[in-house]
C-alpha positions in Angstrom: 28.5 60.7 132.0 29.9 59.4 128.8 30.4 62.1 126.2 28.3 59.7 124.0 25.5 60.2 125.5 25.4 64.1 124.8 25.5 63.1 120.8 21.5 63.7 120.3 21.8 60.8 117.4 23.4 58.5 120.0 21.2 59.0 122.6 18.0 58.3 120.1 19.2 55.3 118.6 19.3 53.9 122.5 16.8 54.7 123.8 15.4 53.0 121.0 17.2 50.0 121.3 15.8 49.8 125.1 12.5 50.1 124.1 12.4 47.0 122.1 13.5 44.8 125.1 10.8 43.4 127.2 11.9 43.6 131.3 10.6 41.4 133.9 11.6 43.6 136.7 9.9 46.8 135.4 7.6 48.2 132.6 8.9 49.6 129.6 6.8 53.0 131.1 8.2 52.9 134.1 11.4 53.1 132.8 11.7 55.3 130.3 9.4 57.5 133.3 12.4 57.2 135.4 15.3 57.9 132.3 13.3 61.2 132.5 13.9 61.9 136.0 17.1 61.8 135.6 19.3 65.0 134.1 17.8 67.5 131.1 19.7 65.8 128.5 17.4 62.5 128.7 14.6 64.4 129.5 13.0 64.9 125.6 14.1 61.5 124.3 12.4 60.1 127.0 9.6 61.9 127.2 9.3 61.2 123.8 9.1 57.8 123.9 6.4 57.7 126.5 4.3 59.8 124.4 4.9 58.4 121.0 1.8 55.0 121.4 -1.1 56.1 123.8 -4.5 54.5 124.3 -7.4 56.7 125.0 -7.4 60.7 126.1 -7.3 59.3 129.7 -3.4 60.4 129.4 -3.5 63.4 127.9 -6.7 64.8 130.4 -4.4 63.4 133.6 -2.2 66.5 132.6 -5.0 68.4 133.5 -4.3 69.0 137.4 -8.7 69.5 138.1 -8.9 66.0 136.5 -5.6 63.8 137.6 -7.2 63.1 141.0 -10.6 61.4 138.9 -8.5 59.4 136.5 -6.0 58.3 138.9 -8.4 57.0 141.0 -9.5 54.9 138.4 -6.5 52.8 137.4 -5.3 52.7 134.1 -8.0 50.7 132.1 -9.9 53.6 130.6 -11.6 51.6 128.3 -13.7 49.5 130.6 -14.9 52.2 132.8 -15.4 56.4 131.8 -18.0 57.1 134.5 -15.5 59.3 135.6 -16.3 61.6 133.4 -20.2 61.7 134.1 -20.8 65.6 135.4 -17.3 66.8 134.9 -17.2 70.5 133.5 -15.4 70.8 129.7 -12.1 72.3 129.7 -11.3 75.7 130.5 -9.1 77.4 127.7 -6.2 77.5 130.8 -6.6 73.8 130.9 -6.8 73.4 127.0 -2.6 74.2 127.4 -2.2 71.6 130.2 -4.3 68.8 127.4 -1.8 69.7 124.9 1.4 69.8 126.6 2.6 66.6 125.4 0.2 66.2 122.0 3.3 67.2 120.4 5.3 63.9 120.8 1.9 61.5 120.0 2.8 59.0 116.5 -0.1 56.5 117.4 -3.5 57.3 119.0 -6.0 54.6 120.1 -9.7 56.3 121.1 -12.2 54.1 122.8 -13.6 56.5 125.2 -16.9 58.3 124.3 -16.3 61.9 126.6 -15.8 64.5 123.5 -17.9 67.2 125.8 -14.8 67.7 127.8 -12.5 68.9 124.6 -15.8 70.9 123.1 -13.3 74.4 124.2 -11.2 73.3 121.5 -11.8 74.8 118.1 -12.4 72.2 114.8 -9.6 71.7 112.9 -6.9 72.5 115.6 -4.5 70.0 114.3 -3.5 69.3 118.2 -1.3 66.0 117.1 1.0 67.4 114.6 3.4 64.4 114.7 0.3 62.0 114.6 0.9 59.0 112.0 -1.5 56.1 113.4 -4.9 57.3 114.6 -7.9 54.6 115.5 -11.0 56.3 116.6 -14.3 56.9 116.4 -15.9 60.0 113.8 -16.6 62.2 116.9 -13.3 63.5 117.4 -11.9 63.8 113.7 -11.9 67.3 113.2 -9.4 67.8 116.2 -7.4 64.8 115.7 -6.3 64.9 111.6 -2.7 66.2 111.0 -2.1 66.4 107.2 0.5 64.0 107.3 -1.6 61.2 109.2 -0.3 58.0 107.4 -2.6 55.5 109.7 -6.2 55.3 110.5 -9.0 53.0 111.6 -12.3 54.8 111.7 -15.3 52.7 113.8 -18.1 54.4 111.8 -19.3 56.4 108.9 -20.5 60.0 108.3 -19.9 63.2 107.1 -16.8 64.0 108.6 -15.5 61.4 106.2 -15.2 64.0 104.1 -12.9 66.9 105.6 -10.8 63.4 106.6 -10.1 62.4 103.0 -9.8 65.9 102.0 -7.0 66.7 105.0 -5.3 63.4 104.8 -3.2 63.9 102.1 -0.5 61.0 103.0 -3.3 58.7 104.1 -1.5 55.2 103.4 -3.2 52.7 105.5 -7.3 52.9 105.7 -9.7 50.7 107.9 -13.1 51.2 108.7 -15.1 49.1 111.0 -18.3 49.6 112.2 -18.3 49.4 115.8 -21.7 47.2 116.2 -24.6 49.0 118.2 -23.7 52.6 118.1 -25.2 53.3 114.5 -28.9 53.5 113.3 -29.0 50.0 111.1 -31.7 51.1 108.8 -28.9 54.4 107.9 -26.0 51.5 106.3 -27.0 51.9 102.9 -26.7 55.8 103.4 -22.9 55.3 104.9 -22.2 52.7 102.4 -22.7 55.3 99.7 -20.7 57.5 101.7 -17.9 55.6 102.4 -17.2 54.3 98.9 -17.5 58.4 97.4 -15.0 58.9 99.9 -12.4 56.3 99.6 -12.7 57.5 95.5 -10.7 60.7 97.3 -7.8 58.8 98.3 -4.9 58.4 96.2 -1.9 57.1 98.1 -3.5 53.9 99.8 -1.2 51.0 100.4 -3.7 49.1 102.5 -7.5 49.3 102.8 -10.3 47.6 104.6 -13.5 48.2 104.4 -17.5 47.2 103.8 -18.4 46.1 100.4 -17.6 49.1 97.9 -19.6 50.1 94.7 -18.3 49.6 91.7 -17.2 53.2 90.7 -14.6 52.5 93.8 -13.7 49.1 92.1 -12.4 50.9 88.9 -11.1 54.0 91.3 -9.0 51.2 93.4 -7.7 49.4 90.1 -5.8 52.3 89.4 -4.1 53.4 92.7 -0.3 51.8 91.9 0.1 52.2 95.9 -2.5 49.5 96.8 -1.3 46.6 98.0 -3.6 45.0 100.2 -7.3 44.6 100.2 -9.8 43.7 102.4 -13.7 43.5 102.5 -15.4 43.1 105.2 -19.1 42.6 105.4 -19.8 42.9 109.3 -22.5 41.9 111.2 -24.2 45.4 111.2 -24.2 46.4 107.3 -27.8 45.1 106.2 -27.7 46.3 102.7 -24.6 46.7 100.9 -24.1 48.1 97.5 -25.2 45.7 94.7 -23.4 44.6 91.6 -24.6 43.0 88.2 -23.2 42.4 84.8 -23.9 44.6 82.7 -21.7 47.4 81.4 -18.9 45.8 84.0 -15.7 46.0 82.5 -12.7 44.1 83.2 -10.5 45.4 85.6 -6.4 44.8 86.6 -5.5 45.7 90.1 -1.4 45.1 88.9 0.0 45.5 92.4 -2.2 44.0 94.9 -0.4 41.4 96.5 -3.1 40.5 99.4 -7.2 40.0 99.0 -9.6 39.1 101.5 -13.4 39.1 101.7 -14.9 38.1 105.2 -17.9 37.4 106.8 -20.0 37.5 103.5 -24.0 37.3 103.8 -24.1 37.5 100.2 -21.2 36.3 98.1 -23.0 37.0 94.3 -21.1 40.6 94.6 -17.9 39.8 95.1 -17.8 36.4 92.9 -18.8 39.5 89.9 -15.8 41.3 91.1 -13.7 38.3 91.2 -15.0 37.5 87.5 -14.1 40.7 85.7 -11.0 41.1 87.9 -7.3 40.6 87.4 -4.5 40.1 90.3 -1.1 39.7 88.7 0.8 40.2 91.6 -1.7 38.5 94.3 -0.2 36.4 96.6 -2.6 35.6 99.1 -6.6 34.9 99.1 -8.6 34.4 101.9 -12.5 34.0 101.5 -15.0 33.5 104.3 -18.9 33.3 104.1 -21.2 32.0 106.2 -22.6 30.3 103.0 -21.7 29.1 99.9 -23.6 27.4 97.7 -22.1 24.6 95.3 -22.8 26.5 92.1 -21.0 29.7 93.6 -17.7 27.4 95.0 -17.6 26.4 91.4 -17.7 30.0 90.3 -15.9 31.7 92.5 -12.4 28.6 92.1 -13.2 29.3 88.0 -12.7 33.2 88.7 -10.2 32.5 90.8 -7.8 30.6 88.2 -8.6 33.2 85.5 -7.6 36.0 87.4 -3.9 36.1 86.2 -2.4 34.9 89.8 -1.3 31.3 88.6 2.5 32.4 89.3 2.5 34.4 92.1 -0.2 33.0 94.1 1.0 31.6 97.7 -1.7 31.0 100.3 -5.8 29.9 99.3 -8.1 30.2 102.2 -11.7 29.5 101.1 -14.2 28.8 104.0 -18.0 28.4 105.0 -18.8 29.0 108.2 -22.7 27.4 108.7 -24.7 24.6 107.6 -27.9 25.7 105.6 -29.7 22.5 104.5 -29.6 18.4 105.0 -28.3 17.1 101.8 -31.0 14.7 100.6 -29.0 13.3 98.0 -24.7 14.1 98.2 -23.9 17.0 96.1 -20.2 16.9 95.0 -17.2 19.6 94.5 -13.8 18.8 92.4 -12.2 22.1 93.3 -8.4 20.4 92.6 -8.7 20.8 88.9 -9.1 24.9 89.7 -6.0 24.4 91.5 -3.5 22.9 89.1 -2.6 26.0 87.8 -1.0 27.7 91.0 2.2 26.0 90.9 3.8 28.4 93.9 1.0 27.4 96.2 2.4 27.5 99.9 -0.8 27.4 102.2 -4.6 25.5 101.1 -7.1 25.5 103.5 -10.9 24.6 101.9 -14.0 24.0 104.1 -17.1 23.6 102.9 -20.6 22.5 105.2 -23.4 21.8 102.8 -21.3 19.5 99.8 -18.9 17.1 99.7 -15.0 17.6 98.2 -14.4 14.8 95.6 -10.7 13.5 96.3 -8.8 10.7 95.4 -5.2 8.9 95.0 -4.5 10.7 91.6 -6.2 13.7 92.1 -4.1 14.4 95.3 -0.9 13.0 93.6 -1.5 15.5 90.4 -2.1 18.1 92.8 1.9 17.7 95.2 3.5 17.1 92.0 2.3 20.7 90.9 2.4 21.9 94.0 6.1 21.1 95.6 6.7 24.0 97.9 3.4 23.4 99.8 3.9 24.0 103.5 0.2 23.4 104.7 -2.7 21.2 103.0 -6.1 21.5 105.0 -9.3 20.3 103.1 -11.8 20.2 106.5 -15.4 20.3 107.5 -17.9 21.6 110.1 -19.2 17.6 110.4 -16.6 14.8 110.7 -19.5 12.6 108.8 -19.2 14.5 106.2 -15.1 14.4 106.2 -14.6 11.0 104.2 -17.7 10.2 102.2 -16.1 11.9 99.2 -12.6 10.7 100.0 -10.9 7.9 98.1 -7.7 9.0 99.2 -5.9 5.8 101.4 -2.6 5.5 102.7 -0.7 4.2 99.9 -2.2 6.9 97.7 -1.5 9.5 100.9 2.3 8.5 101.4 3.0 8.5 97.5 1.7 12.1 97.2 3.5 13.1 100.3 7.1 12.5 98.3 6.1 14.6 96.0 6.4 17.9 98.9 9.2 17.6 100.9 8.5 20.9 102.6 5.0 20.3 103.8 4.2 21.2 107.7 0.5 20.3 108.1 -2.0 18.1 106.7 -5.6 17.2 106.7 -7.3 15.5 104.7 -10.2 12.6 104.9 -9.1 9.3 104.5 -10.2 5.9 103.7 -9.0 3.2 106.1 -11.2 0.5 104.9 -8.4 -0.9 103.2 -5.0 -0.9 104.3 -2.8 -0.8 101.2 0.5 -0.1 102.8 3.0 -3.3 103.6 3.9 -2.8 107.6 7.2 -4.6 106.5 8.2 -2.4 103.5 10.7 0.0 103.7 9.1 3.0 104.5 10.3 6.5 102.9 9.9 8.7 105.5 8.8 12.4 105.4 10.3 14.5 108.1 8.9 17.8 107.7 5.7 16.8 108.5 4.7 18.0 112.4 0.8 18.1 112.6 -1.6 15.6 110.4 -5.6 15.1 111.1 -7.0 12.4 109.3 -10.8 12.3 109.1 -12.4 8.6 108.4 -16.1 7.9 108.2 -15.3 4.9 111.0 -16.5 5.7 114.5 -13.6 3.7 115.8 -10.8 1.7 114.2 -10.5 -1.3 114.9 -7.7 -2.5 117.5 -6.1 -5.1 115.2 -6.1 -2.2 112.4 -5.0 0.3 114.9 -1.9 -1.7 115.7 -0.9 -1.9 112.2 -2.0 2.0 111.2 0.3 2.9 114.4 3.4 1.3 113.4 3.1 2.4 109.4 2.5 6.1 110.7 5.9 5.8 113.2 7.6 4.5 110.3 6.6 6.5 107.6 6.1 10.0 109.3 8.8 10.2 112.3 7.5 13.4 114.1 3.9 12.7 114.0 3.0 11.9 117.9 -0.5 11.4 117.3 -3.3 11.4 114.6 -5.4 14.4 115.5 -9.5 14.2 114.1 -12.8 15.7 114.9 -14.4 12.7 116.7 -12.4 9.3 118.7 -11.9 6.9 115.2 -7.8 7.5 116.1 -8.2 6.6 119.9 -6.9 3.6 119.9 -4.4 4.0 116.8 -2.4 7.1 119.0 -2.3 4.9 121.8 0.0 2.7 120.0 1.4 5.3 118.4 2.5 7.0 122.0 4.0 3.3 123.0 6.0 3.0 120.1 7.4 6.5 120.3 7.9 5.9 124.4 9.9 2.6 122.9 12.1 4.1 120.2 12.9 7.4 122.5 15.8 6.6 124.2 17.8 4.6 120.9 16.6 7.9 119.3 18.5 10.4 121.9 21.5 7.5 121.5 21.7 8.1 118.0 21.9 11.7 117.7 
C-alpha cells in the first residue's frame, strides 16, 4: 500500500473524489461497501461515506439482527411498502445499541416510513444523530432526531413539537414545511397556521425558508433576519384558511437581502399582493408567482407593487402565471403589463401567462421593452388557449426581427404574432440572430396559407439560422416548418462545407 494512503487527510479527500463519479459497472454503495472490506485503515472513511445520505429507518433497523431477515426480504424500496413492520415487537434496549451503531456517521436523513412504535424504547430527546445536518421527516419522530447543530430540515406537517424543534435548532439555516396532503384533520389548518408562523418568529439564523402563508407579525420578524435569502410561500392544496391580511396599521417593510421570492399555488392572491405593496426587495433577483387565478385588477396591482418594490437593478428572472380559466370573456378585457416592466433593465428570464384577459402588445411596445432589456436570455408571454394567443398582438415580423437586434443574447421566445401581413422583404438582406434556439409563435390563423408558408419559411431560415421549426399550441405552422425542414435539408451540407 502507498504510504499516502495512511495520511487520514489523503485518504478523505479520495474517497471523496470517488464518490462524485457515477460508475456503470457498479453502485457508488457497492463500492465504497467493498473499500470497507478491505483493510482497517479504509474501514471508517468508508463506512462513513455509506452512512453520511440515508432514506428511511429501513437502514438503520437492518442492523438489528431480529429485523434484517424482514427488511431484506423486502428489497430496498421502503417507501412503497412498510407492511413489514405490521405486528413486529418495538425494540429491546439490547437492540436499541445495534439501531445506533452507525447513527453516528448520518449528515442527511430522509423519513417516509410511518413505524415510530418500533423506536418507542428510546427516550425523547436522545439526540441519536449527532452529526445530523439535513433531516426531512415527518413531526412524529422529532424529539429523537434533533441534534442542536441541525442546519437542514423539511418538516411534512405542523404541531406542537414545532416547538422543542425551534427551541433545539439553534443553527437551523434552511426551513421547509410542507404538508403532506391527507394525513392532517383539514378543519385543524388555521390552528397549525397559527402555529407555524409563532414558530418560525423563533428562528434567527434562516437562509432559506418555505412555508404556508405566514401572519404578519412573521412578515416584520422575517424582514429583519440579515441571513434570509430565499423565500418561498406556498399555499398547498390542503391549507383551507390561511391567515388574513388587511391595510390597516401595515407598515412598510425592507427585506435588504433576499435575493429569491416565490409564492405558489395561490387560492387567494389579495394577501400577498398587501405584502408585495408595503414591501421592499433591494437585493431580489428572482420572482416567481403562480395562482390558479388572477383577476385583471390584481395583475395590474400586483406588476405596480412589483416595480415599486426597490428591485429595478437587481432583478433577473419574472415568472408570473395563472393556472385556470374562471369565466368566458363576454367583451375582451385587456393587460399592458410592459410599461411595469421598463424599469428592470437587468431582466434575464420573462415568462407571463394569463387565462381570463388578453396581453396588449405591439411593434413599439416590444421594441421599447429589448432596448431596455439587452441581456434578456428568455421572452415567453403564453396562454392556456391558443385563441386567445394573438387577439391582443400587433406584433408582426418586421416589428419582431427589429426588436430581436436589440438582444443579442436571447435563447427563447414566444410571443403571439400577426401574420396577416407580411412586412418583411424575402429578398432583403436579412440580419441574422444566432442565439436564438427555440421560438413559438402563436397566430389567430388555423392554418397559414401554403403560398404564405413558403415565404414565412425562407424569411425565418434567413433571418434566424438555428431555428428548425416554429413550435405553437395548435397546426397554423404545419405547413410553414415543412418548408422550413427542406430548406435546412438543402443548405446542410454547404453549411458543414463552410465550417
Amino acid at each position: 500500500m502507498h504510504q499516502a494512503l495512511l495520511v487520514p487527510e489523503v485518504l478523505l479527500e479520495i474517497f471523496a473524489y470517488l464518490n462524485t463519479i457515477p460508475s456503470k459497472r457498479t453502485s457508488t454503495l457497492k463500492l465504497f461497501a467493498a473499500l470497507a472490506r478491505t483493510c482497517k485503515i479504509f474501514y471508517e472513511p468508508a463506512m462513513d461515506v455509506l452512512w453520511t445520505e440515508i432514506h428511511g429507518l429501513e437502514p438503520l433497523l437492518g442492523c438489528v439482527t431480529r429485523l434484517h431477515p424482514l427488511i431484506d426480504r423486502r428489497g430496498t424500496r421502503w417507501d412503497c411498502d412498510q407492511s413489514w413492520a405490521k405486528g413486529v415487537e418495538p425494540l429491546s434496549a439490547r437492540e436499541v445499541h445495534q439501531f445506533l451503531r452507525h447513527s453516528f456517521r448520518v449528515r442527511a436523513l430522509n423519513i417516509q416510513s410511518h413505524h415510530p412504535h418500533l423506536l418507542s424504547v428510546i427516550p425523547a430527546e436522545a439526540y441519536v444523530f449527532p452529526r445530523l445536518k439535513s433531516l426531512s421527516l415527518s413531526i412524529t419522530y422529532l424529539n429523537l432526531f434533533l441534534p442542536r447543530m441541525l442546519h437542514r430540515c423539511h418538516l411534512s406537517s405542523v404541531d406542537e413539537g414545532l416547538q422543542s424543534f425551534v427551541t433545539r435548532c439553534i443553527a437551523l439555516e434552511h426551513l421547509c414545511i410542507h404538508r403532506t396532503p391527507g394525513i392532517h384533520d383539514i378543519g385543524n389548518t388555521a390552528n397549525e397556521l397559527s402555529l407555524l408562523s409563532d414558530r418560525i418568529r423563533w428562528c434567527t439564523r434562516l437562509v432559506t425558508l418555505s412555508c404556508p402563508m405566514l401572519d404578519w407579525e412573521t412578515w416584520k420578524h422575517l424582514s429583519h433576519l440579515p441571513t434570509l435569502l430565499k423565500l418561498e410561500i406556498d399555499r398547498g392544496l390542503e391549507y383551507e384558511d390561511p391567515p388574513s391580511l388587511s391595510n390597516r396599521d401595515l407598515v412598510n417593510l425592507s427585506f435588504l437581502n433576499i435575493t429569491s421570492l416565490s409564492f405558489l399555488l395561490l387560492y387567494d392572491s389579495a394577501n400577498i399582493i398587501i405584502v408585495m405593496q408595503h414591501s421592499q426587495f433591494p437585493s431580489l433577483k428572482n420572482f416567481k408567482f403562480q395562482a390558479f387565478y388572477l383577476s385583471l385588477e390584481e395583475a395590474e396591482q400586483l406588476l405596480h407593487a412589483l416595480s415599486h418594490c426597490k428591485a429595478c437593478r437587481t432583478l433577473e428572472e419574472i415568472i408570473i402565471c395563472c393556472l385556470e380559466v374562471r369565466r368566458e370573456l363576454e367583451y375582451p378585457e385587456f393587460l399592458t403589463p410592459t410599461p411595469h416592466l421598463l424599469c428592470f433593465t437587468q431582466l434575464r428570464t420573462l415568462q407571463l401567462m394569463f387565462t381570463d384577459f388578453y396581453i396588449s402588445l405591439d411593434n413599439d411596445l416590444l421594441l421599447q421593452a429589448m432596448s431596455i432589456w439587452p441581456h434578456i436570455r428568455t421572452l415567453k408571454i403564453n396562454y392556456t388557449d391558443a385563441s386567445m394567443s394573438s387577439s391582443g398582438s400587433e406584433v408582426t415580423l418586421h416589428g419582431l426581427f427589429t426588436a430581436l437586434s436589440l438582444c443579442p443574447h436571447l435563447h427563447t421566445l414566444q410571443v403571439p404574432i400577426n401574420t396577416a401581413i407580411i412586412d418583411v422583404d424575402p429578398d432583403a438582406e436579412p440580419m441574422q440572430h444566432t442565439s436564438l434556439r427555440s421560438l413559438e409563435l402563436e397566430t389567430s390563423d388555423p392554418e397559414i396559407a401554403d403560398a404564405d408558408a413558403e415565404t414565412l419559411a425562407g424569411i425565418i431560415s434567413a433571418w434566424l439560422p438555428c431555428i428548425d421549426r416554429v413550435q405553437n399550441m395548435g397546426r397554423s405552422w404545419h405547413e410553414v416548418n415543412v418548408h422550413l425542414i427542406s430548406l435546412r435539408a438543402t443548405t446542410a451540407p454547404y453549411d458543414v462545407k463552410a465550417s
